[in-house]
Backbone as XML, in Angstrom:
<?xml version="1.0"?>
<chain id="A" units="angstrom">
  <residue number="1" name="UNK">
    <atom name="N" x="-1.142" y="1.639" z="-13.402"/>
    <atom name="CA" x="-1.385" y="3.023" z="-13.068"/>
    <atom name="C" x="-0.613" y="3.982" z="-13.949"/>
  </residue>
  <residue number="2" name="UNK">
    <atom name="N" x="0.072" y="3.515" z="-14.671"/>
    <atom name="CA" x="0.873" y="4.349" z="-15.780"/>
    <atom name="C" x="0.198" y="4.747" z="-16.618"/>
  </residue>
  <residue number="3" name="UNK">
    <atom name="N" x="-1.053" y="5.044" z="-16.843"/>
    <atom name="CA" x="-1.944" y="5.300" z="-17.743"/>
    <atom name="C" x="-2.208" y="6.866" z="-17.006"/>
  </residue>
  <residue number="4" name="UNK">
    <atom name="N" x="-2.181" y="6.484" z="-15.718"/>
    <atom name="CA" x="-2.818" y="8.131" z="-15.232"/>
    <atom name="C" x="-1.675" y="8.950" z="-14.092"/>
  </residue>
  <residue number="5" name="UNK">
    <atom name="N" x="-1.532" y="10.137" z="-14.734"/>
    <atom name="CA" x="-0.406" y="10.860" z="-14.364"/>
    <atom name="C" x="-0.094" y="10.545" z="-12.751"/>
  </residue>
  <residue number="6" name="UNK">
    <atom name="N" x="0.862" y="10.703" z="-12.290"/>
    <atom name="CA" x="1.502" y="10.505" z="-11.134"/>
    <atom name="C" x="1.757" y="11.872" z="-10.553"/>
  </residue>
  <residue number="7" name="UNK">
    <atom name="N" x="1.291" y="12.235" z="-9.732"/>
    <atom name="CA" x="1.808" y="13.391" z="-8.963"/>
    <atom name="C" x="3.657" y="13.855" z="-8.537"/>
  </residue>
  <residue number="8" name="UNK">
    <atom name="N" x="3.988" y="14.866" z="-8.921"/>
    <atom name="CA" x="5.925" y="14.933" z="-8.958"/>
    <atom name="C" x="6.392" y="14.092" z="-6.838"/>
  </residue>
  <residue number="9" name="UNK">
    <atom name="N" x="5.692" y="14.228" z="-6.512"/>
    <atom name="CA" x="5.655" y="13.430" z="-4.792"/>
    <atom name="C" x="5.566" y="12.015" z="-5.040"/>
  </residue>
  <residue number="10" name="UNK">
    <atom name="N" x="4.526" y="11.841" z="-6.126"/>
    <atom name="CA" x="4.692" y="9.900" z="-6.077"/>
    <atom name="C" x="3.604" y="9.813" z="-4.970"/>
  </residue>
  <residue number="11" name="UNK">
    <atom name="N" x="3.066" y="10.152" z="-4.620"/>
    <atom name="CA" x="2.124" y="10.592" z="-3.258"/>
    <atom name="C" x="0.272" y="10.293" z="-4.060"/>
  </residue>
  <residue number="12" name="UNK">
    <atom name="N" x="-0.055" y="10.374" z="-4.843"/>
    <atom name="CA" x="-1.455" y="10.437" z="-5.855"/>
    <atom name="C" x="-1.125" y="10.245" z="-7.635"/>
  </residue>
  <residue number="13" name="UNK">
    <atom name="N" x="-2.245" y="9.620" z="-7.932"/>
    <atom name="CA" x="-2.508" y="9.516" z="-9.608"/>
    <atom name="C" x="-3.893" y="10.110" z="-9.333"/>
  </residue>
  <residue number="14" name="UNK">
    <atom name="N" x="-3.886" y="10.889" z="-10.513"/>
    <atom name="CA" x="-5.035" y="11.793" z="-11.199"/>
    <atom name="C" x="-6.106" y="11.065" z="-12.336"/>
  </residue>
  <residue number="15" name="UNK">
    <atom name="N" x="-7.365" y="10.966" z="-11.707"/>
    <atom name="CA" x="-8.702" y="10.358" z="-12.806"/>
    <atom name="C" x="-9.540" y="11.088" z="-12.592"/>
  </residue>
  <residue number="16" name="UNK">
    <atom name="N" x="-9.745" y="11.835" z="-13.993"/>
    <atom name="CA" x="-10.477" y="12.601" z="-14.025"/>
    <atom name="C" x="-10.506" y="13.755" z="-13.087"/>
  </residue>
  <residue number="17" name="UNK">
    <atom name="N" x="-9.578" y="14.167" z="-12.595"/>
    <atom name="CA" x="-9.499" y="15.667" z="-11.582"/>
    <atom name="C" x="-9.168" y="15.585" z="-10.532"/>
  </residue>
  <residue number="18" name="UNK">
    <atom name="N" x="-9.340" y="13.973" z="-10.010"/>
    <atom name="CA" x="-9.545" y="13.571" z="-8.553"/>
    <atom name="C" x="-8.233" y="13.250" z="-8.042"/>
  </residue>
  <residue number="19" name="UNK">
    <atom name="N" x="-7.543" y="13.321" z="-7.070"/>
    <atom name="CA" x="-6.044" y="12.832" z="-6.569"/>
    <atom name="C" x="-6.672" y="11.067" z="-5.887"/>
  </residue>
  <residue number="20" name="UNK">
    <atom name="N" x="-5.912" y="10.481" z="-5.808"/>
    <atom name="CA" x="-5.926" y="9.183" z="-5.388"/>
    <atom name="C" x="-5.068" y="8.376" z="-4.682"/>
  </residue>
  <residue number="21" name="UNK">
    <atom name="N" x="-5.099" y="8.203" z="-3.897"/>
    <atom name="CA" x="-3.425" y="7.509" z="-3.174"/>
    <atom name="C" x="-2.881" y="6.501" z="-3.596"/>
  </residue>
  <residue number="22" name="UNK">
    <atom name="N" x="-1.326" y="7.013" z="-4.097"/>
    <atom name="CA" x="-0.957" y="5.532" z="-4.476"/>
    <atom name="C" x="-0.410" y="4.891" z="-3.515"/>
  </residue>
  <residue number="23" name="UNK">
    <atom name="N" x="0.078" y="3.639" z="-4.432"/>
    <atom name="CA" x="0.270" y="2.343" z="-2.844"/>
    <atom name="C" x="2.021" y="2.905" z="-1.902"/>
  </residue>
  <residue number="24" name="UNK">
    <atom name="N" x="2.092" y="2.521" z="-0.839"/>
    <atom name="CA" x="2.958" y="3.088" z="0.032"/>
    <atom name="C" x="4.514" y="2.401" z="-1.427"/>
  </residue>
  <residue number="25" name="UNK">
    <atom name="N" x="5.601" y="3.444" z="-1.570"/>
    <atom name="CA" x="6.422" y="2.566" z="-2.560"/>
    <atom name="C" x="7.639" y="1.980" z="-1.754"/>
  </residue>
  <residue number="26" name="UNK">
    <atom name="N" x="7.660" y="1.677" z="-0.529"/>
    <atom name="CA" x="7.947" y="1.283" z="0.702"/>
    <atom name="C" x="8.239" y="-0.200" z="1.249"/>
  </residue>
  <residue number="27" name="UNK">
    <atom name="N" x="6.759" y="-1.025" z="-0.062"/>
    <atom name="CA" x="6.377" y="-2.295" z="0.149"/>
    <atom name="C" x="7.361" y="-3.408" z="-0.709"/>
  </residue>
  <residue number="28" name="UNK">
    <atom name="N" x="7.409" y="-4.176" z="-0.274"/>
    <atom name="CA" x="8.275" y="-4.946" z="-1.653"/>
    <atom name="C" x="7.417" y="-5.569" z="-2.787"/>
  </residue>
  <residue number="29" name="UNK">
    <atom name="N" x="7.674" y="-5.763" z="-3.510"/>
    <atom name="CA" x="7.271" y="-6.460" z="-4.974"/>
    <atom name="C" x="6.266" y="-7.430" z="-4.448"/>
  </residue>
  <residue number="30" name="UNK">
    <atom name="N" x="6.792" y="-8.294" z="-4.175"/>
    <atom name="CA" x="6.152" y="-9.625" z="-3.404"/>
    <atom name="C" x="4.951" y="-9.259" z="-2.440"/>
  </residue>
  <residue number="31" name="UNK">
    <atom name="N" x="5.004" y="-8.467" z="-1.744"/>
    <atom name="CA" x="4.546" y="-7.686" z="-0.795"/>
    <atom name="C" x="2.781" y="-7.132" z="-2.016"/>
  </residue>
  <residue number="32" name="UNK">
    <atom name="N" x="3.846" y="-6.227" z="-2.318"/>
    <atom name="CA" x="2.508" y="-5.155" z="-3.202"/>
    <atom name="C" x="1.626" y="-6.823" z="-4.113"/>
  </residue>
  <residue number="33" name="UNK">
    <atom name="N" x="2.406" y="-7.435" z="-4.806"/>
    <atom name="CA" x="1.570" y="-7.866" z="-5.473"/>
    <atom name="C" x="0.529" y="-9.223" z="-4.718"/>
  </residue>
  <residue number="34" name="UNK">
    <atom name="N" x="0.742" y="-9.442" z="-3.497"/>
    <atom name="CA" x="0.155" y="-10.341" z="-2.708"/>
    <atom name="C" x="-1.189" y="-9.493" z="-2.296"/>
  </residue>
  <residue number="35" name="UNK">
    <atom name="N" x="-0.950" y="-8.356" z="-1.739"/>
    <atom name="CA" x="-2.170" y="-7.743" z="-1.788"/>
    <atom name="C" x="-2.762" y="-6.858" z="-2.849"/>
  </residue>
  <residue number="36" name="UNK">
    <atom name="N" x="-2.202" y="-6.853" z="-3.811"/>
    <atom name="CA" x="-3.020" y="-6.622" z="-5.018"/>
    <atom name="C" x="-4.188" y="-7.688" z="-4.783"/>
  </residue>
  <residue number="37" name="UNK">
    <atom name="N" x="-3.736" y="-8.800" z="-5.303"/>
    <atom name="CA" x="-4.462" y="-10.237" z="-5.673"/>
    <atom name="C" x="-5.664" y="-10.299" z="-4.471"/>
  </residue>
  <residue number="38" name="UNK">
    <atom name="N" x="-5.316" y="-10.225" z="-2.993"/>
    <atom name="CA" x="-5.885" y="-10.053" z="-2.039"/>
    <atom name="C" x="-7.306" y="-8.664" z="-2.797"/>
  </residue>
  <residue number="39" name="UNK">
    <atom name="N" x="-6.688" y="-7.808" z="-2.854"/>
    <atom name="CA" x="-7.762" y="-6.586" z="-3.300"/>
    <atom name="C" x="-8.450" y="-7.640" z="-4.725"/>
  </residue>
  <residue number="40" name="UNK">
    <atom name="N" x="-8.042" y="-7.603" z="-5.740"/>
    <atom name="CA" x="-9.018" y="-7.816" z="-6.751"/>
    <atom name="C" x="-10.055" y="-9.077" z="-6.142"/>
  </residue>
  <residue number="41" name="UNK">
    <atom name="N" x="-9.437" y="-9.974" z="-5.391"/>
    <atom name="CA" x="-10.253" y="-11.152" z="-4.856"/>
    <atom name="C" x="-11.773" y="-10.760" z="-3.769"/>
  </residue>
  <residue number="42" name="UNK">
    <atom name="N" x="-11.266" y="-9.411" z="-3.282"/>
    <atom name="CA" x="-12.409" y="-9.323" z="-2.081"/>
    <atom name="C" x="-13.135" y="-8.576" z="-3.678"/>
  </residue>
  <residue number="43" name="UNK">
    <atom name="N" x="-12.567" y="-7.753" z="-4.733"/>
    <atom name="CA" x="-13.807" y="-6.872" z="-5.392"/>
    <atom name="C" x="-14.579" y="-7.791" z="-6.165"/>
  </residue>
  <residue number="44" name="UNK">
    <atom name="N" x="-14.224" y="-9.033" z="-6.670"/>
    <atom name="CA" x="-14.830" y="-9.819" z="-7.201"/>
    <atom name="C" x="-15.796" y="-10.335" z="-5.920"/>
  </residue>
  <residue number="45" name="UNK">
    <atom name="N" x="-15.483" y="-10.496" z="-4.291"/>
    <atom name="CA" x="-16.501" y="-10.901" z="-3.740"/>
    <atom name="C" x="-17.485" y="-9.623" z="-4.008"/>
  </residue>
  <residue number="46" name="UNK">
    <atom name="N" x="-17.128" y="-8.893" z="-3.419"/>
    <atom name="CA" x="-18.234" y="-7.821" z="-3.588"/>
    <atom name="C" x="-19.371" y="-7.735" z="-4.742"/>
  </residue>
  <residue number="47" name="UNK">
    <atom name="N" x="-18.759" y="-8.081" z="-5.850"/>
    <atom name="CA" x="-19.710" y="-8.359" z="-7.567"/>
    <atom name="C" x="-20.642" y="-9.314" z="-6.722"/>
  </residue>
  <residue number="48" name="UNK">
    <atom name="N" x="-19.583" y="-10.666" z="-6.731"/>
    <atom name="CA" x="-20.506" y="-11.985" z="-6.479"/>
    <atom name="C" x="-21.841" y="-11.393" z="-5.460"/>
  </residue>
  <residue number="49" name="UNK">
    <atom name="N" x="-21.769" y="-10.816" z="-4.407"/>
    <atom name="CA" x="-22.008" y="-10.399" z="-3.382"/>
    <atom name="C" x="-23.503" y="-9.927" z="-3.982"/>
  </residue>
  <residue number="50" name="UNK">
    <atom name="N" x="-23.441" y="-8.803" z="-4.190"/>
    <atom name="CA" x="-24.214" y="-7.888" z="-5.175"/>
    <atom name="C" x="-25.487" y="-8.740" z="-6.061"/>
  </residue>
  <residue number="51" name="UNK">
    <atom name="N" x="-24.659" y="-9.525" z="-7.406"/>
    <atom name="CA" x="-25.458" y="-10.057" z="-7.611"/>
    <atom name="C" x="-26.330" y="-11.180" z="-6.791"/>
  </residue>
  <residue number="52" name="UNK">
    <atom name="N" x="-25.687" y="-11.631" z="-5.831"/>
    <atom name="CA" x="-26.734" y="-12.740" z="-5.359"/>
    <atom name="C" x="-27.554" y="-12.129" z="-3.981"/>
  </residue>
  <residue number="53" name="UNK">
    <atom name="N" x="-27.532" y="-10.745" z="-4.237"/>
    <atom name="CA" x="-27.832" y="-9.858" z="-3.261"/>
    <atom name="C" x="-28.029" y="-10.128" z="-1.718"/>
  </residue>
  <residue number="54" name="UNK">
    <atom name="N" x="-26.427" y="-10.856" z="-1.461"/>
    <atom name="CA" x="-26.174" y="-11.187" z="-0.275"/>
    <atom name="C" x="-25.507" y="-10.223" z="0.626"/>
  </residue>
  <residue number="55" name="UNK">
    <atom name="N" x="-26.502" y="-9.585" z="1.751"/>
    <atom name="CA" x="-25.643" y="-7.998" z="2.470"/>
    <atom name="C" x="-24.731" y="-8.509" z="3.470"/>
  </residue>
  <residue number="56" name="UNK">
    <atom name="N" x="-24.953" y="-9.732" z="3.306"/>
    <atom name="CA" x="-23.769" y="-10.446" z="4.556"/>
    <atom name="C" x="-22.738" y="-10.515" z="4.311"/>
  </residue>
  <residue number="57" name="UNK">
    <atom name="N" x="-22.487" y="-11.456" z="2.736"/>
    <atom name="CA" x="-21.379" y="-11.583" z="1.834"/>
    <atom name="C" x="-20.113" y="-10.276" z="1.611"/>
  </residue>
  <residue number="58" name="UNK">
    <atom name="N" x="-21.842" y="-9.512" z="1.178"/>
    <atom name="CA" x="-21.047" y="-7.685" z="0.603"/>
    <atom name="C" x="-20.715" y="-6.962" z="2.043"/>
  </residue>
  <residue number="59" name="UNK">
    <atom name="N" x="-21.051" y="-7.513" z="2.603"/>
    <atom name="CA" x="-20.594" y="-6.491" z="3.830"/>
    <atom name="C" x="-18.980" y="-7.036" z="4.609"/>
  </residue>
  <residue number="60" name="UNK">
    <atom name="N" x="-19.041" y="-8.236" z="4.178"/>
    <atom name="CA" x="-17.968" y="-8.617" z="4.357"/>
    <atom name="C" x="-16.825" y="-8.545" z="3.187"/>
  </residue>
  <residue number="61" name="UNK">
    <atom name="N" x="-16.610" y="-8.648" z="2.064"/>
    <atom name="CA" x="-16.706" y="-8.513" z="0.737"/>
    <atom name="C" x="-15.768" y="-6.584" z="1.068"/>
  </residue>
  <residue number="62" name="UNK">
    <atom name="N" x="-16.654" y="-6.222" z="1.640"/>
    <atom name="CA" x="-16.083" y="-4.617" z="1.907"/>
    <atom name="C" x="-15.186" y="-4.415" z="2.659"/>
  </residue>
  <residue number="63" name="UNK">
    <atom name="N" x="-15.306" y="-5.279" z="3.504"/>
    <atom name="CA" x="-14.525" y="-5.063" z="4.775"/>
    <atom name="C" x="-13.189" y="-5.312" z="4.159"/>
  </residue>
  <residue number="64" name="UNK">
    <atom name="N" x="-12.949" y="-6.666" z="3.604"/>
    <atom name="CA" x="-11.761" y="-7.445" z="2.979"/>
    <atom name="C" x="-11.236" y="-6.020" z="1.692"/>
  </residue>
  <residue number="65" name="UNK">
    <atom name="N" x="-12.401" y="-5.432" z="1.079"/>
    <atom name="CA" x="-11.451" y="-4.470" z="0.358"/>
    <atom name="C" x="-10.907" y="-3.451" z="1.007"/>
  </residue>
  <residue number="66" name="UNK">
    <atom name="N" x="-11.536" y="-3.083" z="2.030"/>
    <atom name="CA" x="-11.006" y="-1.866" z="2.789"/>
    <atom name="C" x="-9.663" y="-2.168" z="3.414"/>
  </residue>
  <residue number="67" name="UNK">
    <atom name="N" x="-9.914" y="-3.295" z="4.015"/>
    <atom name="CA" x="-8.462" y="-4.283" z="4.377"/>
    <atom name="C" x="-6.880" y="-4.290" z="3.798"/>
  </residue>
  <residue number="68" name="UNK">
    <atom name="N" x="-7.493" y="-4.814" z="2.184"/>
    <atom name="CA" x="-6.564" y="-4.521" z="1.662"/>
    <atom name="C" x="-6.085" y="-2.960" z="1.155"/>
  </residue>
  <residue number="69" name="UNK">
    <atom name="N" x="-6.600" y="-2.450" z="1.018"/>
    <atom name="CA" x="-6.196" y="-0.754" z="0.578"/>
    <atom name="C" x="-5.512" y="-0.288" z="1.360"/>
  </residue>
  <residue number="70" name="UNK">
    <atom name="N" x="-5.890" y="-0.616" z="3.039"/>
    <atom name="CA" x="-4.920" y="-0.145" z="4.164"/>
    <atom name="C" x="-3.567" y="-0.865" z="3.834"/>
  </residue>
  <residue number="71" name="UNK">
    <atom name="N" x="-3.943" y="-1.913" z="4.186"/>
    <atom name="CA" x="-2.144" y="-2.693" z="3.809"/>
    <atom name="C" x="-1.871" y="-2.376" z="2.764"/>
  </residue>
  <residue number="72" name="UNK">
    <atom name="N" x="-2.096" y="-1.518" z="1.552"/>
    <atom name="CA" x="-1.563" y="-1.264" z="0.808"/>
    <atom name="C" x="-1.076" y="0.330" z="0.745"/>
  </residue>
  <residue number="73" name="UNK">
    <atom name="N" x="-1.675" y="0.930" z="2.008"/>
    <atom name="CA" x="-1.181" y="2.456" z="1.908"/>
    <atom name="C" x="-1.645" y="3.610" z="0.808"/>
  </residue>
  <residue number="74" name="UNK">
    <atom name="N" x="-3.326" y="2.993" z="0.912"/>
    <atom name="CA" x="-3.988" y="3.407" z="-0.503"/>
    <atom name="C" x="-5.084" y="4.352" z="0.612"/>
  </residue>
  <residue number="75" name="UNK">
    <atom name="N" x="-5.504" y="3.714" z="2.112"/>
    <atom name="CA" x="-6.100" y="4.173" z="2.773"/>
    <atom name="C" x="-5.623" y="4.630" z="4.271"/>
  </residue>
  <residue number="76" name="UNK">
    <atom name="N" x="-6.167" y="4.819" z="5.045"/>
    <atom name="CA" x="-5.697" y="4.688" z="6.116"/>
    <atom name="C" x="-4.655" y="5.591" z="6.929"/>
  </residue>
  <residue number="77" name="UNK">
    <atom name="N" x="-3.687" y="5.311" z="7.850"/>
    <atom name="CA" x="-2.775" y="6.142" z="8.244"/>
    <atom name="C" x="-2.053" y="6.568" z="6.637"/>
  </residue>
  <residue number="78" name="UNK">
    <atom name="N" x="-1.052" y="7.681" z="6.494"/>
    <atom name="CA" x="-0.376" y="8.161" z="5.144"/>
    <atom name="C" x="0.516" y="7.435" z="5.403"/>
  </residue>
  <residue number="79" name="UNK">
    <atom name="N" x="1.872" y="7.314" z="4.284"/>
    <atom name="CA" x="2.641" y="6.398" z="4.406"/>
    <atom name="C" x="3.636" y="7.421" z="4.502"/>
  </residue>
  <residue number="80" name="UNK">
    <atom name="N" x="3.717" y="8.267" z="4.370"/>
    <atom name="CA" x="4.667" y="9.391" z="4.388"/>
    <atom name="C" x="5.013" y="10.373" z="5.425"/>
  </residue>
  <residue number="81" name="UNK">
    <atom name="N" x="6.219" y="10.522" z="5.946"/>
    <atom name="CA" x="6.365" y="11.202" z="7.296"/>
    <atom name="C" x="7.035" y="12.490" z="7.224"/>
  </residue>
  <residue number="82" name="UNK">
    <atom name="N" x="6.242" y="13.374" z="6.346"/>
    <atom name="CA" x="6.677" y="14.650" z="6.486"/>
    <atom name="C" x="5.484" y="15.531" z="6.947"/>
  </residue>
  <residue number="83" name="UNK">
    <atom name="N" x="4.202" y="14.937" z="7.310"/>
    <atom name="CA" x="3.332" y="15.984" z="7.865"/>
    <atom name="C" x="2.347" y="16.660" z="6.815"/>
  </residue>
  <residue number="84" name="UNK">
    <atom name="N" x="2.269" y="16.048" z="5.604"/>
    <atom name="CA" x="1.770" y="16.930" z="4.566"/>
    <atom name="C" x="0.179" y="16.044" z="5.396"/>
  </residue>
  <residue number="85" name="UNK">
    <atom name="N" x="-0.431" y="17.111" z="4.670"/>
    <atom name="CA" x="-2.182" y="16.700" z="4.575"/>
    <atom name="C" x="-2.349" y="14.739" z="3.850"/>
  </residue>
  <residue number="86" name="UNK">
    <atom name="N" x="-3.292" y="14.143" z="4.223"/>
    <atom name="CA" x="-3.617" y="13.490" z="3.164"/>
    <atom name="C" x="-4.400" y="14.171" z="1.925"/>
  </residue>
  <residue number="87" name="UNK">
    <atom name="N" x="-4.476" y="14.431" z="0.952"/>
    <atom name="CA" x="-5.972" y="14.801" z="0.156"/>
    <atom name="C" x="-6.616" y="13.451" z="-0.822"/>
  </residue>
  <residue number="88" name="UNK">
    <atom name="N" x="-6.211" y="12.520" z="-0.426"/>
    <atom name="CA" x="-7.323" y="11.503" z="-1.009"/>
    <atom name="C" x="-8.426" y="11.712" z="-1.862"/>
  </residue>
  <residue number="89" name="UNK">
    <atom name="N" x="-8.607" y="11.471" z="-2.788"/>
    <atom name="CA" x="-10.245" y="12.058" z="-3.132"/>
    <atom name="C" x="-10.174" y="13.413" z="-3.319"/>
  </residue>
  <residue number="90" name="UNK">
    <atom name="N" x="-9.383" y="14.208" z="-3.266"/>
    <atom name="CA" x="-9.672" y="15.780" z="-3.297"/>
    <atom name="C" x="-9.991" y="15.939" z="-4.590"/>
  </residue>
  <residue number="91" name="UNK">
    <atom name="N" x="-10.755" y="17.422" z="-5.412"/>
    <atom name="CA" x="-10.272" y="17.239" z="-6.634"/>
    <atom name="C" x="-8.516" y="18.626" z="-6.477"/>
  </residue>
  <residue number="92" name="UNK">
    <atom name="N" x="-7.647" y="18.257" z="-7.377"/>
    <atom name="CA" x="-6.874" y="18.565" z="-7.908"/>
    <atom name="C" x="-6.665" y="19.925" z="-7.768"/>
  </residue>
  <residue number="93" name="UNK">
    <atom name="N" x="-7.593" y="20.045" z="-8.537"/>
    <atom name="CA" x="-7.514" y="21.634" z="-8.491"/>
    <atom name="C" x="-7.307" y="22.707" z="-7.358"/>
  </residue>
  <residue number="94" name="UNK">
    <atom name="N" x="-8.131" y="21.658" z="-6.344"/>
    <atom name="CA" x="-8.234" y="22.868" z="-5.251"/>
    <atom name="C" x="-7.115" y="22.697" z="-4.407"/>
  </residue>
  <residue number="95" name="UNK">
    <atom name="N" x="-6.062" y="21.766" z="-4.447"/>
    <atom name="CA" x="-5.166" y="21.487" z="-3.518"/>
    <atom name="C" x="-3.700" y="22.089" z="-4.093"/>
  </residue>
  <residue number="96" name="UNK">
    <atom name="N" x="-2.843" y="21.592" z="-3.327"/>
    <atom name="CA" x="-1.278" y="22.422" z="-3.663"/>
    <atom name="C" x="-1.080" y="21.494" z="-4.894"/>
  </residue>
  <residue number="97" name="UNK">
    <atom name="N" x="-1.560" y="20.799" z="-5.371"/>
    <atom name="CA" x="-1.262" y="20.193" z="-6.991"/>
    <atom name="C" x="-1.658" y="20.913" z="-7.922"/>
  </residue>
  <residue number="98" name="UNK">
    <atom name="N" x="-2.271" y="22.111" z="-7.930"/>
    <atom name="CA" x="-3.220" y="22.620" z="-8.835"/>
    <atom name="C" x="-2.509" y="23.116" z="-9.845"/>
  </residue>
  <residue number="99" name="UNK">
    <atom name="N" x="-1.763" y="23.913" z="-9.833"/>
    <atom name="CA" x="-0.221" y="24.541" z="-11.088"/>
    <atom name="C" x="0.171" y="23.015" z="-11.199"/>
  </residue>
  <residue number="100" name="UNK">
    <atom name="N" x="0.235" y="22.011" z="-10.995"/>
    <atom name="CA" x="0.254" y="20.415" z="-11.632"/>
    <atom name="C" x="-0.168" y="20.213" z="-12.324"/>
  </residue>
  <residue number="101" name="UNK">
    <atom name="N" x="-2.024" y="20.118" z="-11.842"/>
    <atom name="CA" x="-2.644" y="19.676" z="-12.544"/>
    <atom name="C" x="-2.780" y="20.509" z="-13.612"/>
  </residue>
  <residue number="102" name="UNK">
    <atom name="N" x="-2.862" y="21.569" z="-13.693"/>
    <atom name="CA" x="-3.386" y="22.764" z="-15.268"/>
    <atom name="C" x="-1.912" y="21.854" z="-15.924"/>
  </residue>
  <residue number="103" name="UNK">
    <atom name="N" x="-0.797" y="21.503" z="-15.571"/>
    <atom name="CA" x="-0.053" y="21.566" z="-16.867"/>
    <atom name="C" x="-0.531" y="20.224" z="-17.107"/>
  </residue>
  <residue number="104" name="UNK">
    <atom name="N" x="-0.783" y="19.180" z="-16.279"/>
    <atom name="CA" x="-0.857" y="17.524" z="-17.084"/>
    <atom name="C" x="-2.375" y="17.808" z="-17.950"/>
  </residue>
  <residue number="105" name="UNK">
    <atom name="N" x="-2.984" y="18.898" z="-17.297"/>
    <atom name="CA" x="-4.462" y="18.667" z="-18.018"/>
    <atom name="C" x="-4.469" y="18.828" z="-19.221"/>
  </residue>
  <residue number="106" name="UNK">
    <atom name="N" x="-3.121" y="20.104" z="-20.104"/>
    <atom name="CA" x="-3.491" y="20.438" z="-21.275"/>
    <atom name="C" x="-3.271" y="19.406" z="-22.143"/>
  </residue>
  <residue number="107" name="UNK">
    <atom name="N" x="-4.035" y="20.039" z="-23.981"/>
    <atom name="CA" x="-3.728" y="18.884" z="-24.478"/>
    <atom name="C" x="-2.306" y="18.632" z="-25.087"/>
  </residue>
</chain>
């Protein structure tokens, strides 16, 4: 994720405009990278899924990614206990990151 700016909170990375939640930094090493592996494993079901255009597979396949994103504090309850909004998905601009984002945007 070092490729795409980090919000000064540690709270979202920015693609393409959009805020994104990063993982709770809360978790331990061991921890984060167990469900990493867990996440890339259900998105590869989901491919498999897809192509063999199984909605049983992919529907399960989804579930297991959604799964992991929660345990990872990517979805779900916030991991943070000061009361701020989530904005997940927001774009950037329109939220209290926005004097953020104009400065990471320039070139």
């Amino acid at each position: 994720m070092t490729a795409h700016p980090v919000t000064p909170d540690g709270r979202y990375f920015l693609v393409r405009g959009r805020l994104w939640r990063t993982s709770n930094p809360a978790l331990t090493e061991e921890a984060r990278r167990m469900l990493v592996s867990r996440l890339m494993t259900a998105r590869r079901a989901v491919r498999d899924a897809l192509r063999a255009k199984d909605r049983d597979a992919e529907t399960k396949a989804r579930a297991d990614v959604d799964a992991a994103k929660v345990a990872l504090g990517e979805r779900g309850p916030v991991w943070w206990s000061d009361g701020a909004p989530d904005l997940n998905r927001h774009m950037a601009r329109t939220t209290a990151y926005a004097d953020w984002f104009v400065k990471v945007s320039q070139p």
